[in-house]
Structures are given as C-alpha cells and as structure tokens.
RODO-2510 file (C-alpha; in nm, 4 decimals, decimal comma):
residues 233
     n   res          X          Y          Z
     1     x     1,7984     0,2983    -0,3186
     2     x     1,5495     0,4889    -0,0924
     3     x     1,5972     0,8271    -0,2336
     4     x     1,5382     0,6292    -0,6268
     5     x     1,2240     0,4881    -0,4304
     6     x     1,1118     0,8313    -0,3131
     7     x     1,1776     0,9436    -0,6560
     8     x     0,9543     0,7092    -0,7917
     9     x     0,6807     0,7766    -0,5645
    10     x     0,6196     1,1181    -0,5328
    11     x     0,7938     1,3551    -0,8135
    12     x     0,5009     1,3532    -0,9619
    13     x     0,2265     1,6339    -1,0493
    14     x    -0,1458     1,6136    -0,9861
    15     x    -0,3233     1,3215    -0,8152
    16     x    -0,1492     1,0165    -0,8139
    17     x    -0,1712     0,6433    -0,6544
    18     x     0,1039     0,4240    -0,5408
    19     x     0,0724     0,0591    -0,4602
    20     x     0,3810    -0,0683    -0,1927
    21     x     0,3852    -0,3979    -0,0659
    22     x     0,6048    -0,4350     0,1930
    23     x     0,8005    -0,7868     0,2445
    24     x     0,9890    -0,7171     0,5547
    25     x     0,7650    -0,8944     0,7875
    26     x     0,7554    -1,2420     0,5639
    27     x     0,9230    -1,5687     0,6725
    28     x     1,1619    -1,7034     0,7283
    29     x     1,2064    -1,5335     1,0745
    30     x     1,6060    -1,6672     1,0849
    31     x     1,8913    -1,4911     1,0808
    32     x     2,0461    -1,6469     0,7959
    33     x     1,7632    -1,4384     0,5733
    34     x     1,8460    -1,0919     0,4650
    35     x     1,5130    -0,9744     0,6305
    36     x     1,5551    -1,0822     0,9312
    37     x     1,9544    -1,0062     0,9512
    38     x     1,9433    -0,6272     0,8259
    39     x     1,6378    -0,5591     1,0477
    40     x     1,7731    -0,6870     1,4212
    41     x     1,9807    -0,4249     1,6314
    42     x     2,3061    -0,5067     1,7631
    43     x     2,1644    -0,5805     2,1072
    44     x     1,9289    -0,7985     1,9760
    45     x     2,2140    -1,0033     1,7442
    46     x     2,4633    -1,0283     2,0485
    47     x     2,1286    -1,1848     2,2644
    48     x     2,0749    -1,4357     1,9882
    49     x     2,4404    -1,5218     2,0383
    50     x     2,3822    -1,5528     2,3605
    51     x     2,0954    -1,8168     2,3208
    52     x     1,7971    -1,6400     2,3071
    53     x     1,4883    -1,6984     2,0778
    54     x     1,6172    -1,6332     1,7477
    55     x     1,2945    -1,6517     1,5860
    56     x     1,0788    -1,4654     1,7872
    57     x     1,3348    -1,1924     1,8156
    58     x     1,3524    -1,2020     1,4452
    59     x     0,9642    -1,1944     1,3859
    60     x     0,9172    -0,8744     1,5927
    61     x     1,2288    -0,7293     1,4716
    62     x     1,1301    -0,7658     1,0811
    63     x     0,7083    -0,6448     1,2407
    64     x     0,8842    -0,3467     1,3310
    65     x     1,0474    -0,2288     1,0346
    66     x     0,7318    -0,2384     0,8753
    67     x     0,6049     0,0159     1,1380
    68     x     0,9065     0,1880     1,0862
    69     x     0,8426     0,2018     0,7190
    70     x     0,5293     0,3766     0,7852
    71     x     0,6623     0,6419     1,0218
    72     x     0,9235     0,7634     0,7402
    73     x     0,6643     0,7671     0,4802
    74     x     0,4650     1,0278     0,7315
    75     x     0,7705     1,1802     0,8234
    76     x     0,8359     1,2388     0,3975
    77     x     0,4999     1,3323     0,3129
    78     x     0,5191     1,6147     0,6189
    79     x     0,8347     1,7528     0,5352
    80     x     0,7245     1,8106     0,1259
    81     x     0,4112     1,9699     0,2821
    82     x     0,1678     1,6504     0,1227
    83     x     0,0652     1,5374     0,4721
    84     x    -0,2559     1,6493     0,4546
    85     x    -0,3313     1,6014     0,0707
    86     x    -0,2416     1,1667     0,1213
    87     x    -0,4401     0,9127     0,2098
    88     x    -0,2898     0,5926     0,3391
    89     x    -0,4678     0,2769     0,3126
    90     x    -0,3129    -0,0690     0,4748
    91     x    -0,4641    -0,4039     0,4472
    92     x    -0,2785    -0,7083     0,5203
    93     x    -0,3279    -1,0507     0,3396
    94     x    -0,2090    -1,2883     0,5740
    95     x    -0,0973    -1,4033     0,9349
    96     x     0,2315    -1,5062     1,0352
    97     x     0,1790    -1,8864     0,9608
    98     x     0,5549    -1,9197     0,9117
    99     x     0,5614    -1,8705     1,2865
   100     x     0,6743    -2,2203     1,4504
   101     x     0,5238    -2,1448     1,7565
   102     x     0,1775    -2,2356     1,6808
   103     x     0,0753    -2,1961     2,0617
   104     x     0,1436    -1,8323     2,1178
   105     x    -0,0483    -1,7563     1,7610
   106     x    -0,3180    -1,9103     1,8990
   107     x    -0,3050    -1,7633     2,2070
   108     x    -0,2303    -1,3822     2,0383
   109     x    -0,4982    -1,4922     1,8475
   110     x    -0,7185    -1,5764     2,0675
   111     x    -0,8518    -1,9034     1,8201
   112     x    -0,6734    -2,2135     1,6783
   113     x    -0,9522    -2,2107     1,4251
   114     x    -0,7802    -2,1638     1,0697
   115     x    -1,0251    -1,9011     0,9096
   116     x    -1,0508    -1,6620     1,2403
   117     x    -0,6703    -1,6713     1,2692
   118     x    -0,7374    -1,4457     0,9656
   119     x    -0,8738    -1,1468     1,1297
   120     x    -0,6136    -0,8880     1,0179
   121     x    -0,5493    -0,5338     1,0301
   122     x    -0,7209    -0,3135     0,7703
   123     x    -0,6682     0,1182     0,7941
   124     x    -0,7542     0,3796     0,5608
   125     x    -0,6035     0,6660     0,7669
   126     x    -0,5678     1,0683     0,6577
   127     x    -0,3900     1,3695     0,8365
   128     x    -0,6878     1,5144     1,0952
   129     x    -1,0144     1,3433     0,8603
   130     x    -1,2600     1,2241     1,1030
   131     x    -1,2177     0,9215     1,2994
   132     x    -1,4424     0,5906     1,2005
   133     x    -1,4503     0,2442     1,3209
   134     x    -1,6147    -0,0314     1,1276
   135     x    -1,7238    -0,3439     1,3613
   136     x    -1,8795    -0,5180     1,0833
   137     x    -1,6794    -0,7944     0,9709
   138     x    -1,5460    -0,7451     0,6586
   139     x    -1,2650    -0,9222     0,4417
   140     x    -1,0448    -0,8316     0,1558
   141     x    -1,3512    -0,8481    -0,1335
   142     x    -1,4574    -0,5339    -0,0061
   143     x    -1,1328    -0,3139     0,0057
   144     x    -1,2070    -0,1904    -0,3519
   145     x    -1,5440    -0,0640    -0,3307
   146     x    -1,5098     0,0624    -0,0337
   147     x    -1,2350     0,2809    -0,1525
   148     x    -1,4056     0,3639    -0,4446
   149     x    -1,7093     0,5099    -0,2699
   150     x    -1,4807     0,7127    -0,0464
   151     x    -1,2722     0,8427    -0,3785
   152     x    -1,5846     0,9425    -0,5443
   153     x    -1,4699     0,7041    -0,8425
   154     x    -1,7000     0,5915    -1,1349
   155     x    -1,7787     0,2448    -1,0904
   156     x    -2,0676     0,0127    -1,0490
   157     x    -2,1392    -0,1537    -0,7567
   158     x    -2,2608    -0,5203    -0,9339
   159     x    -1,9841    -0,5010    -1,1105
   160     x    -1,7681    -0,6044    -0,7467
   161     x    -1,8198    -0,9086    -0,5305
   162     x    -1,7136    -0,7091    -0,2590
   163     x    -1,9373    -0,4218    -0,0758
   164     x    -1,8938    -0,0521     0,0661
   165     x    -1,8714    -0,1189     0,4245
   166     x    -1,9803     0,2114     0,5207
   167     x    -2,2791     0,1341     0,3499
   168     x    -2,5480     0,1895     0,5991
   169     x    -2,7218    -0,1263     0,4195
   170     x    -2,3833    -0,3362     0,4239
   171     x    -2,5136    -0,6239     0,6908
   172     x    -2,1479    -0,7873     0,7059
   173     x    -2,0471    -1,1015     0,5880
   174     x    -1,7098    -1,3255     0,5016
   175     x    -1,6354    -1,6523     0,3590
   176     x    -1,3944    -1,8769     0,3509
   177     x    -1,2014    -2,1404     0,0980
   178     x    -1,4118    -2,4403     0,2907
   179     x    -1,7569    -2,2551     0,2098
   180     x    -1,8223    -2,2020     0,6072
   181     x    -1,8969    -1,7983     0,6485
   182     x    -1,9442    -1,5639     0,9612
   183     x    -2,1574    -1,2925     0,9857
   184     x    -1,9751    -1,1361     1,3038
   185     x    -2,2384    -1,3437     1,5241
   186     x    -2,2874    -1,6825     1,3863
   187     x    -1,9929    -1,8581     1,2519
   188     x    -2,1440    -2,2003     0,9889
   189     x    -1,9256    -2,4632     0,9235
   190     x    -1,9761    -2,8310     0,7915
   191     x    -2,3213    -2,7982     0,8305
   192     x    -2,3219    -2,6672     1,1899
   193     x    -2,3114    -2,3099     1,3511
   194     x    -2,0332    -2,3233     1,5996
   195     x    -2,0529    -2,0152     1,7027
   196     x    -2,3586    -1,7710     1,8157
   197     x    -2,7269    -1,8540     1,9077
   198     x    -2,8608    -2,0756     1,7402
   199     x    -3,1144    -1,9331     1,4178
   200     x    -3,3748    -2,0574     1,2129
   201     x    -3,2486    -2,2883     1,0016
   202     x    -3,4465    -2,0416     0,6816
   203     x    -3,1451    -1,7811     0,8015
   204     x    -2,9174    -2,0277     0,7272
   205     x    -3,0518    -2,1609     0,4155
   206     x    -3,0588    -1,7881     0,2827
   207     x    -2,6909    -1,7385     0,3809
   208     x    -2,5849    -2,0558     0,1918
   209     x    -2,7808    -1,9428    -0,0850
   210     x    -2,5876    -1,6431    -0,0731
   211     x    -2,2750    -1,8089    -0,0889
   212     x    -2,3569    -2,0023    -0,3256
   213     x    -2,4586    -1,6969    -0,6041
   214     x    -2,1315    -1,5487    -0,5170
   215     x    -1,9769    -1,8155    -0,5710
   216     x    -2,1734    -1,9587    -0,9079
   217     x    -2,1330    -1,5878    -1,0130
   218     x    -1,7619    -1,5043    -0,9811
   219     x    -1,6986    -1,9214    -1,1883
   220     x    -1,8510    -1,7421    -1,4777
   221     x    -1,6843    -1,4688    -1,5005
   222     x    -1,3558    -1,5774    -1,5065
   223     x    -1,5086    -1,9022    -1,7231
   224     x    -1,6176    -1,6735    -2,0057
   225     x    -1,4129    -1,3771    -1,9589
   226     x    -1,6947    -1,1742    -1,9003
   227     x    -1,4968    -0,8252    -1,8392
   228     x    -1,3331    -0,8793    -2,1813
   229     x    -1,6306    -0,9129    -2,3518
   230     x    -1,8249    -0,6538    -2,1827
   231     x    -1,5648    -0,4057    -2,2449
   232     x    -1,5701    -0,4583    -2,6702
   233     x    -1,9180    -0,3976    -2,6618
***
C-alpha cells in the first residue's frame, strides 16, 4: 500500500502538488481502534495489559506516527535526490478534544479557554531555505495567500479573506465562531477585553467593524455564488 502511495505521489514529471491528510493522530485514543492498535509497540501493549493509561499511551503513540510519517517522506524525497526541489507545508485543524483528560490539555495548553486551546502548529519548511518565524497571530484563513505569495502564483489578494503574513503591512488578527477576536495582545469577548491593556474603546469599535465586513462579506459570497458568476463573465 505504501509503495502504490509513493507511486501516486511522486512518479510524476515537472512541478507538482500533493495534498495528504494524515488521520493517525484522530480519536478514539483506545486500543480497540485500528489507529491506535497498529501504532503502539509491543512494550507499550504489554504495559497497557499491565494497567497503565491506555489512552494516553495511545494518544502519543498514534502523535508519533504522524512524526514518523514525516521523517519517511524526508527520508524518500532524499534518497530520489528531490530533497531540495520540495517544499513541505503542515497546518493542523484541530486539538485533541477527544482527549478525556481535559486537565492536562489545559495545562499543555496553558488555557481552558475554548478558542486559545486552538493555537496549533503551522510549518512551511524547505531543505537549507532561510529560517523565518512569524509571531503574529495568524489562523487558517491565511494559509492560502500566504502560500501563494511565496509560490509566486497569480492571484488577487481581495479575492481571499485571509492575508500574506509575511506581509510587512499584515497587523495580525483571528476570529472565532462566537465573534470574540485577538489581535496577539488584546483578546474581546462578549463585549469585554479579557485579555491585554485596556484600549480606547474607537480601537475596539474599528476591530468589530472589521469583523463584521468579513463577516457580511464572505455571507454574500456564498449567498449569491459570487465566484460562479464572476468566472462566466
């Protein structure tokens, strides 16, 4: 099945894209689940047997055959001398909520509050290309055009409710499904900042406002299926 996988992926000529999404590190974290069964070691079945924490031994176990998955693809792409031609991008779309132990989320994450348990890993990593960190926050919107800008691709930028990130305008800002939003200093929820100095309130009232285009603007699109229209013209 791997080698039909490879296959699929890379015998290929010119410049391609693939799209993976791995499922190894999903719930259920049990044993009775294939992912959690073919991923644990023998040492770590015979000290579930034993008594100890199926669940958490299953949840780091099925973690690390996604890192595993990523060392054989670098492994691959070294040995058919592509290494240094690929570009590997990783984003993650959600936490571990299927994790029963709610406690030692919130204490890995550092928050019990629902939208900043969201703060997940997002790479775009290449074979000795300069190293870059970007502190601004940032959420999934902005994946695309930021990896269109770095591509060089044809696209325009009002056409995405997402930014570049590495912008050197891009101020940084994320929402979330109960309309609060952080900036990376002042977190506004329900009508209150709960987190960061306080700000005039005309800040606030121009980050709402914001929100609120983005928001209006993204309900008609989809309500008028703006992209098919705009592409018969």
């Amino acid at each position: 099945t791997n080698d039909k996988i490879r296959n699929l992926l890379f015998e290929k000529e010119g410049k391609t894209m693939n799209f993976i999404t791995t499922y190894t590190a999903h719930a259920p974290y049990s044993i009775g689940d294939v992912q959690c069964r073919e991923t644990l070691t023998e040492n770590e079945l015979k000290l579930i047997k034993k008594g100890s924490n199926e669940e958490e031994l299953c949840v780091k176990a099925q973690a690390r055959e996604t890192d595993n998955f990523f060392h054989k693809l670098i492994e691959h792409l070294d040995k058919e001398n592509i290494l240094d031609k690929t570009i590997i991008i990783g984003v993650t779309d959600h936490y571990a909520y299927g994790y029963s132990n709610k406690e030692k989320l919130h204490a890995l994450k550092g928050t019990d509050d629902p939208n900043f348990m969201n703060k997940l890993p997002f790479f775009i990593w290449g074979n000795n290309i300069p190293k870059a960190e970007v502190t601004k926050v940032n959420n999934n919107l902005d994946v695309l055009p930021t990896i269109a800008y770095l591509f060089g691709l044809d696209y325009e930028e009002k056409h995405y409710v997402g930014k570049n990130i590495f912008d050197p305008n891009y101020e940084g800002f994320v929402f979330f499904p109960d309309h609060s939003w952080y900036d990376g200093n002042i977190y506004y929820k329900d009508g209150h900042v709960l987190l960061g100095e306080q700000v005039e309130q005309e800040y606030i009232n121009s980050r709402n406002k914001q929100l609120r285009t983005i928001l209006d603007v993204n309900d008609k699109v989809l309500n008028t299926d703006y992209f098919r229209i705009l592409s018969t013209k």
